[in-house]
Residue, then its C-alpha position, 0 to 999 in steps of 0.5 A: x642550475x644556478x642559486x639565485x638567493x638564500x631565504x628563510x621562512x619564519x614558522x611562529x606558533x601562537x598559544x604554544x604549549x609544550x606537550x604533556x604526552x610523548x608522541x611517536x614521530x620522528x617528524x611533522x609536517x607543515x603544508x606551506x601554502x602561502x609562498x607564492x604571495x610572499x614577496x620574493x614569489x617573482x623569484x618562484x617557478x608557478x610549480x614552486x619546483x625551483x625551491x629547496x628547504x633545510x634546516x638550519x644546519x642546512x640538512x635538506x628536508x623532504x618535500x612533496x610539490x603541490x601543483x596549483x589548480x585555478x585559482x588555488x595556488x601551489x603547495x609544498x608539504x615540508x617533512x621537518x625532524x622533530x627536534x629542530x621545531x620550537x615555538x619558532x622554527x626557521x627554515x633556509x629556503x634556497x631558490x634556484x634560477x627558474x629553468x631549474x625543476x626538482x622532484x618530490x623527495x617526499x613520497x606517499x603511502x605511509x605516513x603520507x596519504x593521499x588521493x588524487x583524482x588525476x590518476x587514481x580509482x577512487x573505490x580503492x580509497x572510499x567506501x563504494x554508495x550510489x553517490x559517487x561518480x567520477x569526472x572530466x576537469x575542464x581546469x586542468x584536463x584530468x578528473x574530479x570526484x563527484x560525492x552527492x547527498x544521497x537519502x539513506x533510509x535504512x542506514x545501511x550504505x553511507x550516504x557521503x564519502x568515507x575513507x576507506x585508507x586513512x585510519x590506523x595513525x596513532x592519536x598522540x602524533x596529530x593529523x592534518x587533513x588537506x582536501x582541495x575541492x573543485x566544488x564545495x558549497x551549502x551543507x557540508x561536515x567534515x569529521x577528520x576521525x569519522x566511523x560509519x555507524x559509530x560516533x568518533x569524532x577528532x575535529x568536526x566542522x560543519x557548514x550551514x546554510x539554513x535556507x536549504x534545510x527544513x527550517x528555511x531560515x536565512x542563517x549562513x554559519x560554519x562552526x568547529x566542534x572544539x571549543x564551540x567555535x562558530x562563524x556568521x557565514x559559510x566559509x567554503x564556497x566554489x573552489x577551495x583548501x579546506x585545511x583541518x587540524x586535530x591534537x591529542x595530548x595526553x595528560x593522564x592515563x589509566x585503566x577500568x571495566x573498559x579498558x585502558x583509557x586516556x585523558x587529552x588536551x585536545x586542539x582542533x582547527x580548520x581554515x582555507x589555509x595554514x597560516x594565520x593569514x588564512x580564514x580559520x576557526x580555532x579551539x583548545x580544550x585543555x583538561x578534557x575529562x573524558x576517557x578515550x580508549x581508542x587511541x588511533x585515528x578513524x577515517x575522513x568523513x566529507x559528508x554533503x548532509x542535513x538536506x531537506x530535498x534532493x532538488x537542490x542540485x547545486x548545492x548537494x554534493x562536492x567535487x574533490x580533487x585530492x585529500x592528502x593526509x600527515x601526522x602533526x605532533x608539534x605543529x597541529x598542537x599549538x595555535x595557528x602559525x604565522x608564516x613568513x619568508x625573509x631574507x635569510x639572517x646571519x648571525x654574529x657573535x662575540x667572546x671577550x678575553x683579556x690575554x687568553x682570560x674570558x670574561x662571561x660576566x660581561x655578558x647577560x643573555x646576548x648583551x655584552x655589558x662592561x668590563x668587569x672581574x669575573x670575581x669582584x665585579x670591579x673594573x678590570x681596565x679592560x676598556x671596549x669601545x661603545x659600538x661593540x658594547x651596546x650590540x646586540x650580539x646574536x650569540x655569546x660564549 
């Protein structure tokens, strides 16, 4: 086990906000999804299992290794401290020569959920309707979940595929909702705070090709609830990520005849990744009047829907192949980021003394600027060469 080189990635959030309401997490989560077309990736294992992340004091983070499916690469969730993300957050990444491979430090079943068809029975994960079967992968020998429209006359069965193993987080910490598809296509809606028979809704993305319903019109569109945010054609075809984002900030609180309720800023997102590099639809809705008095997720709500016939074998159903769900109080808060890997950047810094007197009003921010005296400002005769000067220091104190 060889260190190969020391790099750094870069996590710079658009449209950020600082939150109004607390949030309860000690940590968030990011899903790194786009280090294998960065490019140092010819340093990377296929599995990513030769990289390690830390922060900037080199505290080591906990990760969970996402292995690549098809075409669809390889992932690592990334558990980062709450206080060591900003508006840009940097990371250390250290890749390690190719024979090594390391484990998941990041373990599931808490704050971390997930489903995974290879090795899991899906009826402990989702409420049971004629629907539902499970099959043989072919693209990596294991299983996939088959969820299929059916027709749901009497309203007493779902029709689509509800978790049964996702609610209970709490709304100010966010949620993000990964689900790989092997199949995904047509008419779906995905609702990441989803009740049977009742009307939650966190952020909700629905895909609509027209030509499959009873209008029979040739519009394709997918659109995001938050903010009414809409796309001229059908975003998820074949084997995708589907990646969705929602945030519940509170801004103001109080009580009634129903009980104790919340205001939110609320932010939703969804894209086939998590970088700005990725497709993605995005909304903010800051102010929301509406009263929540619910103040916990619901279920994933995948639906293959707003069929006009059952014919249309093809298009009516979805393959999932796992669903991995994680808090986000920060990240899932502020807009899209962009996400990069760097060389890792070293840092200098300077302080300016005459004898063992410092001089701070040499400086402003990270610029050192002249010799002055600390009280008048005159020249001191304290005389600094141009190049150090003119630098712009990392640091200073």
């Amino acid at each position: 086990m060889t260190l190969q080189d020391e790099l750094q990635i870069n996590i710079v959030m658009s449209n950020y906000n600082q939150r109004s309401g607390s949030y309860s997490g000690n940590y968030d989560y990011i899903y790194l999804d786009n280090l294998a077309s960065s490019s140092y990736s010819n340093l990377f294992r296929i599995d990513l299992k030769n990289l390690k992340i830390k922060t900037l004091d080199k505290t080591e983070c906990r990760v969970l290794y996402i292995p690549a499916y098809g075409s669809q690469p390889a992932a690592i969730l990334v558990r980062i401290p709450t206080g060591k993300i900003s508006q840009t957050t940097k990371l250390l990444l250290d890749v390690y020569d190719r024979s090594t491979t390391f484990s998941s430090t990041l373990t599931t079943g808490s704050e971390v959920l997930m489903f995974d068809a290879n090795y899991d029975t899906y009826s402990q994960y989702f409420m049971n309707y004629s629907g539902l079967s499970i099959n043989n992968d072919s693209t990596d020998n294991g299983r996939f979940l088959r969820a299929r429209f059916v027709p749901n006359i009497g309203g007493g069965n779902p029709s689509s595929l509800y978790t049964t193993f996702a609610s209970g987080n709490s709304l100010r910490n966010g949620r993000v909702t990964v689900a790989r598809f092997k199949h995904i296509n047509g008419n779906v809606a995905v609702n990441d705070n989803g009740t049977f028979l009742d009307s939650t809704i966190g952020s909700y993305m629905m895909q609509s090709d027209f030509n499959l319903t009873m209008y029979q019109e040739d519009i394709k569109e997918t659109s995001l609830n938050l903010g009414c945010k809409t796309k001229s054609y059908c975003m998820f075809i074949g084997a995708k990520t589907l990646v969705m984002a929602s945030s519940f900030d509170a801004y103001s609180s109080g009580h009634d005849d129903e009980g104790n309720w919340k205001q939110y800023h609320i932010h939703g997102r969804v894209g086939t990744g998590t970088s700005s590099s990725s497709d993605y639809i995005e909304g903010f809705i800051r102010n929301n009047p509406t009263k929540i008095y619910k103040n916990e997720y619901a279920e994933i709500e995948i639906s293959p829907t707003w069929y006009a016939t059952t014919d249309f074998e093809e298009f009516n159903y979805v393959d999932l192949k796992w669903l991995l769900i994680f808090p986000s109080p920060i990240f899932a808060a502020n807009g899209i980021p962009e996400i990069t890997v760097t060389e890792k950047q070293s840092k200098n810094g300077i302080r300016l003394y005459k004898g063992e007197h410092e001089y701070p009003k040499a400086y402003k921010g990270s610029k050192l600027l002249w010799d002055a005296n600390d009280e008048s400002m005159d020249n001191t005769g304290l005389y600094i060469p141009d190049k150090i000067i003119n630098k712009d220091w990392d640091w200073v104190f």
